[in-house]
C-alpha positions as CSV (number, residue, x, y, z in Angstrom):
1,X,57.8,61.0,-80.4
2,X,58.7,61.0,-76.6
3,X,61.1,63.1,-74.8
4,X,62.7,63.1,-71.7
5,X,59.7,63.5,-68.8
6,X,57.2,62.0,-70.7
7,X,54.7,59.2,-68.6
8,X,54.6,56.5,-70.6
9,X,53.1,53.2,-70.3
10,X,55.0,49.5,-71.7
11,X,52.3,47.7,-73.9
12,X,51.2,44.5,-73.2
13,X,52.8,42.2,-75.3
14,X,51.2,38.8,-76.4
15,X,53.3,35.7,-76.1
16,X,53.4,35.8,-80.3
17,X,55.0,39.2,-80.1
18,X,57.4,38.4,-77.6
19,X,58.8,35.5,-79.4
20,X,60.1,37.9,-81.8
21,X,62.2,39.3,-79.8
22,X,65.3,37.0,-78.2
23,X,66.1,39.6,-75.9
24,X,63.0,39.9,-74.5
25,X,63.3,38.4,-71.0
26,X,60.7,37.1,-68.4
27,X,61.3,39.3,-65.3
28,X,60.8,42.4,-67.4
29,X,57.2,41.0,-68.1
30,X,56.0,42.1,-64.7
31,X,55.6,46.0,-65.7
32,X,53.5,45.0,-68.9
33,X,51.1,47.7,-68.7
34,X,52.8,49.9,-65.8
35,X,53.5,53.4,-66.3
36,X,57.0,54.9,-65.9
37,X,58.7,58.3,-66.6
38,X,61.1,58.8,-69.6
39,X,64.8,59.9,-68.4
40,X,66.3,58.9,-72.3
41,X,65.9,58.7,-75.5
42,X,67.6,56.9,-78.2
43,X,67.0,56.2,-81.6
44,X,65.4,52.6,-81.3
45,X,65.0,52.6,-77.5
46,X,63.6,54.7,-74.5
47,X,64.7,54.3,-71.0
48,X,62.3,54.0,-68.4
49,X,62.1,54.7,-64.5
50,X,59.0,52.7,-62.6
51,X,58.1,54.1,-59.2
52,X,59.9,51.2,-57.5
53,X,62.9,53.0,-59.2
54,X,63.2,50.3,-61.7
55,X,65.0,51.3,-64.7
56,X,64.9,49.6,-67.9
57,X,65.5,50.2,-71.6
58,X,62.5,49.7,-73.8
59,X,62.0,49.7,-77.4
60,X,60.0,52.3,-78.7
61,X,57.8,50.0,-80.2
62,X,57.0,48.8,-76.6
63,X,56.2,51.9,-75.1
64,X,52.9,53.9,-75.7
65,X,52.0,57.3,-74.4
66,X,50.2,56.7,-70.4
67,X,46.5,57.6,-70.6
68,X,45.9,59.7,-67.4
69,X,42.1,60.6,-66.6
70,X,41.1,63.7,-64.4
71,X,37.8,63.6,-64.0
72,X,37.3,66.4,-62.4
């Protein structure tokens, strides 16, 4: 579904969806919503680089395509 480039966003997650996942930790929380670029790919996950050159491995269940407007 995604490949290596690809702007992605990382969904919001509601407190009842994070509780399914132990590994999900707080501090990861923060980019909710923030759009990255895709450097990997793996079967369950995707790994992510944020602008502040965070990088973070996501599950692809997470991750949704980024909607970009150009209005003009």
């Amino acid at each position: 579904m995604f490949k290596i480039g690809d702007i992605v966003a990382i969904k919001q997650l509601k407190e009842a969806e994070r509780v399914k996942y132990p590994y999900y930790h707080q501090l990861i929380s923060c980019y909710n919503g923030q759009n990255g670029v895709v450097l990997e790919t793996g079967e369950l996950e995707i790994l992510v680089k944020f602008s502040d050159g965070f990088l973070c491995w996501w599950l692809k269940d997470w991750v949704i395509p980024a909607t970009q407007y150009n209005a003009f």
